[in-house]
C-alpha positions in Angstrom: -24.7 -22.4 4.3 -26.7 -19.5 4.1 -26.8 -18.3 0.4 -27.6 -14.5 1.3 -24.4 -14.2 3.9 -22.2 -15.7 0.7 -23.6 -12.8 -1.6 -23.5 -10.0 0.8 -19.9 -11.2 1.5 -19.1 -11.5 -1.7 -20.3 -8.4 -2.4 -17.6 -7.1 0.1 -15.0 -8.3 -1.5 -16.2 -7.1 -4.9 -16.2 -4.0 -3.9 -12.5 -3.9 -3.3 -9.6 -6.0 -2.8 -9.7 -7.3 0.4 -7.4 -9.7 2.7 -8.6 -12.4 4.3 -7.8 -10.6 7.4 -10.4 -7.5 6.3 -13.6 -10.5 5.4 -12.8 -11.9 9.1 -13.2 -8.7 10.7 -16.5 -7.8 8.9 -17.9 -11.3 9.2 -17.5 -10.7 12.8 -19.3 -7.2 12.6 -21.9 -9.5 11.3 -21.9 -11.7 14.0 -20.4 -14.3 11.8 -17.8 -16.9 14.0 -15.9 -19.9 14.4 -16.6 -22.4 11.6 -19.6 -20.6 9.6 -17.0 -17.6 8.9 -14.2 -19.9 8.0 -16.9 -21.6 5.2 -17.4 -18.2 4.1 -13.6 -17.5 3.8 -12.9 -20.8 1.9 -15.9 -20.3 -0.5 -14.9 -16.5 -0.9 -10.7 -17.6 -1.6 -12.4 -20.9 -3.9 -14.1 -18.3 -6.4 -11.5 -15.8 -6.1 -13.1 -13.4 -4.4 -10.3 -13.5 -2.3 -6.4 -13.2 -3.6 -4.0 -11.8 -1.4 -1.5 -11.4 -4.4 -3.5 -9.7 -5.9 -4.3 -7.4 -3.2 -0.9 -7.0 -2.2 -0.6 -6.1 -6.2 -3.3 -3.1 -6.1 -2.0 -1.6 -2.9 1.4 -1.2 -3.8 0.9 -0.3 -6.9 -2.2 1.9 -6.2 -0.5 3.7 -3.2 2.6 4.0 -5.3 1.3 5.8 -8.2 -1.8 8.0 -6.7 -0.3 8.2 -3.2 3.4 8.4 -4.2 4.0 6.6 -1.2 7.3 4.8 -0.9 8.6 1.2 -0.3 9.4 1.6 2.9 6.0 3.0 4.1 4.3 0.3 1.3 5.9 -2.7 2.5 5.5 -1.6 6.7 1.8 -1.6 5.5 1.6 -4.4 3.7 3.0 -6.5 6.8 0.9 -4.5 8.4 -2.1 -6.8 6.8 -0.4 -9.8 7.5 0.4 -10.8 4.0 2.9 -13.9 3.7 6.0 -12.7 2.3 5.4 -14.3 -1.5 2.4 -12.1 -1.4 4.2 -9.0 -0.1 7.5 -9.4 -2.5 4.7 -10.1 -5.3 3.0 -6.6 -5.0 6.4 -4.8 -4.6 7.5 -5.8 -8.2 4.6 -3.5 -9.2 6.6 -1.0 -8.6 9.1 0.0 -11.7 12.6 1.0 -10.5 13.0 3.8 -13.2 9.7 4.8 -12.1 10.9 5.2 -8.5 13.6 7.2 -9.1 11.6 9.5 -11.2 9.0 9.8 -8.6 11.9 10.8 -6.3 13.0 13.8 -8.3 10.1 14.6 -9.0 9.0 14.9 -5.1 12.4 16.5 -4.6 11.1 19.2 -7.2 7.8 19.6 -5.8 9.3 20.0 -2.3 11.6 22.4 -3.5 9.1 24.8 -5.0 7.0 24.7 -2.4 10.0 26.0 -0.3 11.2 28.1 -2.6 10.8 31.2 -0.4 13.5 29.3 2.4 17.1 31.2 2.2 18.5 28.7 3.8 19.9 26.1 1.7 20.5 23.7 4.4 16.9 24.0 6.3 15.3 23.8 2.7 17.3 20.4 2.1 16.5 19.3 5.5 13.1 19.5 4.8 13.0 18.3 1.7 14.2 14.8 2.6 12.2 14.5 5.9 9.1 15.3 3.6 9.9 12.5 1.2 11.2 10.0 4.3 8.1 10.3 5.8 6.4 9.4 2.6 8.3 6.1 2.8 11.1 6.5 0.7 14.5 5.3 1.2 16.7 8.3 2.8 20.1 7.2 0.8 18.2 7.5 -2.3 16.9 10.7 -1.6 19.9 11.8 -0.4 21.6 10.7 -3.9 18.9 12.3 -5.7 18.7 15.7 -4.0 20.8 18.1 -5.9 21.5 21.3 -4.7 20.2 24.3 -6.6 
């Protein structure tokens, strides 16, 4: 095995978490196939250069706290990657309940300054929870969050 394609994709995977998924794709940017690429996998998953729980770990949590991205937006990308389900329900435990809700209000709150200058009460709400759906959370909790002013 070549010892320079192990470092530079080990290197890769250094860099950032990646899935196994991620390694294959690059390996075949590097012209990289068949059995050489899956030698390269198994070395890369034997040192732990590759751990899909713990990718699936520091995307939810990473998207969750700096992105304040939902679970419903986290988890459609997570399968997204083609994580097994262990791997998936592992990352979304990062992600405190208590901490959720308070993200929630305080998105609401954001979203409710920001239209602070809409009369309407209805069109403000309206947009409030579309804004915090499309970030991926769960439109009965918002709902039961939103309080009107």
């Amino acid at each position: 095995m070549d010892t320079s394609l192990l470092v530079k994709a080990a290197n890769y995977c250094v860099y950032q978490e990646r899935t196994q998924a991620e390694v294959r794709k690059r390996l075949r940017e590097w012209e990289v196939f068949g059995d050489k690429a899956e030698q390269v996998i198994a070395y890369l998953i034997t040192e732990n250069y590759i751990n899909e729980e713990r990718y699936a770990k520091a995307f939810a949590g990473g998207k969750f706290r700096v992105k304040k991205w939902g679970k419903r937006k986290i988890l459609f990308e997570l399968k997204g990657k083609g994580l097994s389900k262990y791997c998936i329900e592992s990352g979304m435990k990062e992600i405190d309940d208590q901490d959720y809700f308070d993200t929630i209000d305080q998105l609401i709150a954001y979203k409710k300054n920001d239209l602070r200058n809409e009369p309407n009460r209805l069109i403000k709400k309206q947009k409030t929870v579309k804004y915090l759906v499309g970030k991926g959370f769960e439109m009965n909790l918002v709902l039961d969050q939103y309080q009107d002013d």
